[in-house]
C-alpha positions in Angstrom: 138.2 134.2 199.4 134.8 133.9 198.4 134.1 131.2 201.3 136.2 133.3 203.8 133.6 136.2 203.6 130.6 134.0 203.7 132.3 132.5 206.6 133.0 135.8 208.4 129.4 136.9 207.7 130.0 139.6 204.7 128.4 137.6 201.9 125.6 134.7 201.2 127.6 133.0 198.3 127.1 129.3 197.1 128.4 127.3 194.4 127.9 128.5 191.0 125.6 130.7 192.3 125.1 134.7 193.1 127.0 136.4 195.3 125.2 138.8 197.7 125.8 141.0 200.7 124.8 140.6 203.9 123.8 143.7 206.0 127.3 143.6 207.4 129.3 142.8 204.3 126.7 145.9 202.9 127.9 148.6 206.0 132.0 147.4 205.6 131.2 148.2 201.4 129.8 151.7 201.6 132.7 152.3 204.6 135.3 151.1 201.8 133.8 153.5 198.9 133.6 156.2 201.3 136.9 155.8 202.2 137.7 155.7 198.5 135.3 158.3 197.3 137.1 160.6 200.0 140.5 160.0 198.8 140.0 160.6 195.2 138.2 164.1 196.1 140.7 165.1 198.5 143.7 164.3 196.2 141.6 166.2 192.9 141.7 169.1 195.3 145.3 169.1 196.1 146.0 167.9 192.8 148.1 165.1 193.5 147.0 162.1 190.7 147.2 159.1 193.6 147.8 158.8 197.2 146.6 156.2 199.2 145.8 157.8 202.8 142.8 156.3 204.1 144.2 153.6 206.0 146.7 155.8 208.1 144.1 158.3 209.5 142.1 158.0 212.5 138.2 158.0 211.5 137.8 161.6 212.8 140.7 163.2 210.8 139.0 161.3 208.0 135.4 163.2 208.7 137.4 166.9 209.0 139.1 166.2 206.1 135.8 165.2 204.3 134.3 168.2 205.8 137.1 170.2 204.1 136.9 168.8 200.8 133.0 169.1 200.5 133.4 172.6 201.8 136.1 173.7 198.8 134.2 172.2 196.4 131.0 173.8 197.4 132.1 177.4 198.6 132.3 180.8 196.8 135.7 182.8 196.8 136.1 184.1 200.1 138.7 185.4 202.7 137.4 184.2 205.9 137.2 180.9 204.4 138.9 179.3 207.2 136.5 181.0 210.1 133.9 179.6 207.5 134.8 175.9 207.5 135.0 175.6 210.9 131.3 176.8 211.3 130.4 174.3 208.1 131.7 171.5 210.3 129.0 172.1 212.8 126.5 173.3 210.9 126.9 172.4 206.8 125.8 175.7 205.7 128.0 178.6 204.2 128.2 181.5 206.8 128.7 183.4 203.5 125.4 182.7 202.6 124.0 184.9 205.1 125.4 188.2 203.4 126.0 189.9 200.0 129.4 188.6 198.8 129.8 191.3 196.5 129.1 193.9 198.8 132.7 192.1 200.5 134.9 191.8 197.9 137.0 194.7 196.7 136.8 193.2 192.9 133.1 192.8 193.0 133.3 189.5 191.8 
């Protein structure tokens, strides 16, 4: 496998030596734990233990998805929360950060 890669460009591997990534094999690596990275947060939020869903979805759906997850994570309790994610996709900043949530809430939390 090892002398696949370095064939293919991903690796500089010789012999009994170190294995190290080339700028290519470095860009498909941080693609793969981003993918990964993604999946685990996403499946946390929706509380499923272990799907595996990042090779079925087009790149884009990926990003929205991502956007989606970041954005639960991150955002207080609100109801407009889905008017809100669609401006954090374009922007990545809380519309409710612009007003006093409390003020908004009728439990003043």
């Amino acid at each position: 496998m090892l002398k696949k890669l370095n064939h293919m460009g991903f690796v500089e591997h010789k012999k009994y030596e170190d294995i190290i990534l080339t700028p290519k094999g470095y860009e498909i690596a941080i693609g793969v734990k981003d993918k990964h990275d993604f999946n685990k947060n996403f499946c946390k939020i929706i509380k499923f233990t272990k799907v595996i869903i990042e090779h079925e979805l087009d790149p884009i759906t990926i990003t929205q998805v991502k956007s989606l997850v970041e954005f639960v994570k991150t955002s207080p309790h609100h109801p407009e929360w889905l008017k809100h994610f669609e401006i954090f996709c374009h922007t990545r900043k809380h519309e409710c950060e612009k007003r006093d949530y409390k003020k908004h809430t009728s439990h003043g939390e």
